[in-house]
N, C-alpha and C positions, 0 to 999 in steps of 0.2 A: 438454343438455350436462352433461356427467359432472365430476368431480373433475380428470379428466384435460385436462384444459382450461387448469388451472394451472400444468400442464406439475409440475415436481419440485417447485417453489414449495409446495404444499402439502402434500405428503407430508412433507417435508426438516422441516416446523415445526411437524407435527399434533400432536407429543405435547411441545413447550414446554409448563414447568411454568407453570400459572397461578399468578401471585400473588393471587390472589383468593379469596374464600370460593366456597364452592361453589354451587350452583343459580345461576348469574349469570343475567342475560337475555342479554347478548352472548360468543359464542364468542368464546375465543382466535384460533384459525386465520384465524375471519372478518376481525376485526382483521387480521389481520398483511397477509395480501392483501389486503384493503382499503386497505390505510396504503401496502404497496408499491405495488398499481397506480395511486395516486394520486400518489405520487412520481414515478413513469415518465415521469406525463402531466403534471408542473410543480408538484407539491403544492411548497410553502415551508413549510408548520406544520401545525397541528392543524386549524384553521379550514378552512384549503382543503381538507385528508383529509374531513372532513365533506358540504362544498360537493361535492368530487368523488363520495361514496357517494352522494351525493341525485340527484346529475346522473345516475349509470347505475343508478340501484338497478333497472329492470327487468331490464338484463342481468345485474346480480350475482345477483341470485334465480335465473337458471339453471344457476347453481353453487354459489352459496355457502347456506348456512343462513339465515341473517339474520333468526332468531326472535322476534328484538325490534325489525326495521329496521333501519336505521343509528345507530349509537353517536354520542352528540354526540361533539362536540370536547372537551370537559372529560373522556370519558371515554378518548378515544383517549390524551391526553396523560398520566389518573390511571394509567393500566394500562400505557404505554410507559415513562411513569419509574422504577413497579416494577419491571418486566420483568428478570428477570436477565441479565444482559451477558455471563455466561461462559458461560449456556446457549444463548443468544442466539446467540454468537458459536461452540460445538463445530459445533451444526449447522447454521451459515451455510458453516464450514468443511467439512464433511461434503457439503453440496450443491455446493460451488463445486468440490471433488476432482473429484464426478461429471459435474460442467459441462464442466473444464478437461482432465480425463483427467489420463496419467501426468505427472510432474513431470518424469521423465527426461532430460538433456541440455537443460533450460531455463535460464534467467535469472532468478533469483528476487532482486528488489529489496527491500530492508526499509529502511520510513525514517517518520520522525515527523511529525504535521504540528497545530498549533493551530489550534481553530476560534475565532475571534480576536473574537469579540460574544458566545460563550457563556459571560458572567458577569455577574453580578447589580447590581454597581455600578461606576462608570466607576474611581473613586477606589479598588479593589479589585478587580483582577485574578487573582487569585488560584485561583476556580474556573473559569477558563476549559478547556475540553475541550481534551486533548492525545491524540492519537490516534497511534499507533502501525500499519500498515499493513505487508500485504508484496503484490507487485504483480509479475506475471509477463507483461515486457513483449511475450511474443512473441505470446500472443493478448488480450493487453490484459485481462485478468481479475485482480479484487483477490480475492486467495485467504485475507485473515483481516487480523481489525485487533482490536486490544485499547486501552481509554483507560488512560491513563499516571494514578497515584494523584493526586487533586490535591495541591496545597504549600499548605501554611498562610498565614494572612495571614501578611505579614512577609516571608514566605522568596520566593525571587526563580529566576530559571535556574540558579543552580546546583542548588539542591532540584530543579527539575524536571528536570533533566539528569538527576540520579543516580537519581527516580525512571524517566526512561525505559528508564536502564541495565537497571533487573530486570523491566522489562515484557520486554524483549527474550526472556531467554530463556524465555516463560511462551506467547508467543509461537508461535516455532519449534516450540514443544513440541504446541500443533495441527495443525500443518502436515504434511503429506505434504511431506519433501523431496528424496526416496532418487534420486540420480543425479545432483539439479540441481546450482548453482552459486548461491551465496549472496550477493549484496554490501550492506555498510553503510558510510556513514557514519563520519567518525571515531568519535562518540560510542559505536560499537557495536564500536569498540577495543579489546576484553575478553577477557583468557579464560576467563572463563566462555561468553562468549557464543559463541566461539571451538568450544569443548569440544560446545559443545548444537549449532551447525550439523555436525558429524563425527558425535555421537549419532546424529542424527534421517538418516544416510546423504548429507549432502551438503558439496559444499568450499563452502570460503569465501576470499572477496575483502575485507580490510579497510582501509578509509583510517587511514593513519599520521599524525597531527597532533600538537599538544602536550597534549595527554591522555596520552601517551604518550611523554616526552621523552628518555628513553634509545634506544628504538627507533628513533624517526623521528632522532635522530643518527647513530645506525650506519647505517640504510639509504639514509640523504641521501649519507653519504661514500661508502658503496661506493657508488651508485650514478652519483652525477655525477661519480666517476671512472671509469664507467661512459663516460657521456655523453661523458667528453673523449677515452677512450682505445682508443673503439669496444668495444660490448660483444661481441665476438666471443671478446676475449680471455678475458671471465670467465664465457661462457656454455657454455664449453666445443661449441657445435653454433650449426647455422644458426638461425635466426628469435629471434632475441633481440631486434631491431628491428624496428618495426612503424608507418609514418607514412599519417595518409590528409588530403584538404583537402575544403573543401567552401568554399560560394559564394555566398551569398545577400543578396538587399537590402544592395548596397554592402558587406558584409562579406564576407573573407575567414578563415577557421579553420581554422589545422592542429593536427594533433593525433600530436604522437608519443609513441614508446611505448619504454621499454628491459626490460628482462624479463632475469632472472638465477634461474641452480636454485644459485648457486653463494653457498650462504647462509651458510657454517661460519664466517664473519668475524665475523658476528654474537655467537658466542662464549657465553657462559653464555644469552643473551637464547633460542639457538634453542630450550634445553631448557627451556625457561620459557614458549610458547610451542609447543601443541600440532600435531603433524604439519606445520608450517610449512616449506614444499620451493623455493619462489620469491619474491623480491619485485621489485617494479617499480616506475619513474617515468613517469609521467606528464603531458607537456607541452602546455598550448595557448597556443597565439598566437593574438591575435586581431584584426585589422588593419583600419579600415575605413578605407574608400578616400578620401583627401585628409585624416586624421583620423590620430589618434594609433594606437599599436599597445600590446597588454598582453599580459604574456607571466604565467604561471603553472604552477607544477610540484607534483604531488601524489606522495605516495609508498605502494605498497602490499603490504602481505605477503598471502601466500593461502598454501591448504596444495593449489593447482592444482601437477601435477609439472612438468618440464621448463622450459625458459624459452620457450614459443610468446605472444610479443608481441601477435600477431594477436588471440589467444584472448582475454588480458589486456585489449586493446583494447576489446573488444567487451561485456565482463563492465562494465568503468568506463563504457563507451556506453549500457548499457545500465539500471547504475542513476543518470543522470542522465535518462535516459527518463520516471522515476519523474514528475519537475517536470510533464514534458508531457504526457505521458499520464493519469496520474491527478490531481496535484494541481491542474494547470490546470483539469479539467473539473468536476472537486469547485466550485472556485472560481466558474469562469467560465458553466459549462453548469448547475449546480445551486445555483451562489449559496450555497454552505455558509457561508464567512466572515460573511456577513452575517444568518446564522442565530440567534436568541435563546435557543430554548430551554436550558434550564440543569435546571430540576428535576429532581434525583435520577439517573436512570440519562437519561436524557428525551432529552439531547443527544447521547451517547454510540450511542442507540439509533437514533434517528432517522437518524443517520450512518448506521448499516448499512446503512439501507434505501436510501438512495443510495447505495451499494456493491452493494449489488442490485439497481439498478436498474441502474447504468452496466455493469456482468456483462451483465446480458441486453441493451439498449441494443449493446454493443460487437459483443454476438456474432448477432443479427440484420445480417445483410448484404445483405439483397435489396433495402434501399434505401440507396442508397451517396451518403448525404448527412451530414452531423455528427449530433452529439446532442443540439444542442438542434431539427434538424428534426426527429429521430424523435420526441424528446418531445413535440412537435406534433402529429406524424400518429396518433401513439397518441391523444394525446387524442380529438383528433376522428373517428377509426376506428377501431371494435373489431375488423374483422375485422384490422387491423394491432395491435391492442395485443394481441391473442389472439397473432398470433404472433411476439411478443417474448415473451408468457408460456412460451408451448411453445416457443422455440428452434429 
């Protein structure tokens, strides 16, 4: 068995900069696919990366180097915490491009998430890992994530807020986004950040909150004047409304949509705001059966043209996908929350590799059962973790 065996996995990270002196006994690369394929198969730390090398080291020698055996654990975690995160993460981004293909007419989700054990004392939260993600729901691939600067003792969410603010556009600035459709979060309310999704070739969808308090005034009035007086009138054309329900365990969800190109009301704020052509609201109800009902409305500018509701719809559908698709399985499928490590770059790193793992994991489909079965069957099959490697 050749190189090829690791499918792009190896190529994608052969020439990551070692932090290490030179003549080491363990390769870099070896590392990395070792740490990955053991995450695949249920790694939680360094310990089990180790445990897992020793379990197949006959098969990794038909691929890998492995000059000096397998690396303890002490060394998989000295050389992951060094490891640099922004090189780490160009060519994490560079394989996932050629994983995911073109970006064009996609949905590209960007949103923040804590890894909520990675800090060092209970009484000081402080260095906990805030990670930053973008996740493109249509084939379930996380396409680049960057950690948010930590906050000092003392300083609380608002420090971390403003630092997620500039992770954002550092971000984007990896990413292929030419064609897609961008959505964030109020906190990604900015324009700067605004400005960097139009750069990088793609629109954007942003939530209006109170981060933003002039804006989300203007757009609340016009809009739920919108709501009372049918938006036909200020949409000038059809599809300005957009409603769909859905149905599950005793609940019912509707979700409408009003959609407006007809933004000049807005006044000084639209030339303040870059190429900005429509904004919308957004409603769910949410009703379950014998049980109370809660109604919520969200408000959002985009620099998408026309007022097509539908489109709208679908862009806000689809970065709430974010919860399910990615952060559920982080959580639930890979146990990240309950993850320790902290040292240095350690957590932030380790993270990617389950972002590489659930990549390949998603995009193997010949066994059409969740992820934590795959993560199963790889263990216990190489001819099945071989092709999760290769895709």
């Amino acid at each position: 068995m050749d190189g090829r065996a690791t499918g792009g996995i190896l190529r994608a990270f052969r020439d990551m900069p070692d932090p290490r002196a030179q003549n080491v006994t363990h390769k870099l690369h070896d590392l990395i696919v070792l740490a990955a394929c053991a995450v695949i198969c249920g790694a939680q730390g360094w310990a089990d990366v180790e445990l897992f090398a020793h379990s197949k080291l006959a098969w990794f020698r038909t691929f890998l180097d492995l000059p000096g055996g397998v690396p303890s654990h002490d060394t998989f975690g000295r050389v992951f915490a060094r490891l640099d995160p922004d090189a780490f993460e160009r060519r994490f981004a560079n394989w996932v491009a050629a994983l995911a293909g073109s970006s064009a007419g996609r949905l590209i989700a960007v949103d923040g998430k804590a890894i909520r054990r990675s800090f060092a004392h209970a009484w000081d939260q402080s260095g906990m890992a805030h990670l930053v993600s973008a996740f493109a729901g249509a084939n379930r691939v996380v396409l680049g994530q960057l950690a948010v600067a930590h906050v000092r003792p003392g300083e609380g969410d608002e420090e971390r807020r403003g630092n997620e603010i500039t992770t954002l556009p550092k971000l984007l600035e990896l990413l292929d986004l030419r064609g897609a459709t961008v959505t964030i979060d109020a906190i990604g309310c900015q324009r700067a950040v605004a400005e960097k999704v139009l750069s990088r070739g793609a629109d954007y969808v942003l939530c209006v909150k109170d981060n933003q308090p002039t804006l989300r005034a203007k757009a609340k009035a016009l809009l739920d004047e919108a709501v009372l007086e049918g938006v036909q009138g200020i949409c000038g054309g059809p599809g300005g409304f957009y409603q769909e329900v859905d149905g599950d365990h005793g609940r019912i969800e509707t979700r409408r949509v009003w959609a407006t190109d007809q933004v000049d009301s807005l006044g000084k704020l639209l030339t303040q705001w870059p190429e900005l052509r429509s904004i919308a609201a957004v409603e769910r109800v949410r009703e379950v059966i014998g049980g109370k009902t809660e109604t919520e409305r969200h408000y959002y500018i985009s620099s998408l043209p026309g007022c097509d509701a539908r489109r709208m719809a679908e862009a806000v559908r689809g970065h709430w996908g974010i919860e399910n698709r990615l952060h559920w399985h982080l959580d639930v499928s890979f146990g990240e929350d309950d993850c320790r490590i902290r040292k240095d770059h350690g957590g932030e790193n380790f993270s990617r590799l389950r972002r590489i793992s659930l990549n390949l994991l998603q995009k193997e489909a010949t066994l059409e059962r969740g992820i934590k079965t795959k993560r199963l069957r790889a263990g216990w099959d190489h001819d099945y973790l071989l092709k999760v490697l290769t895709g």
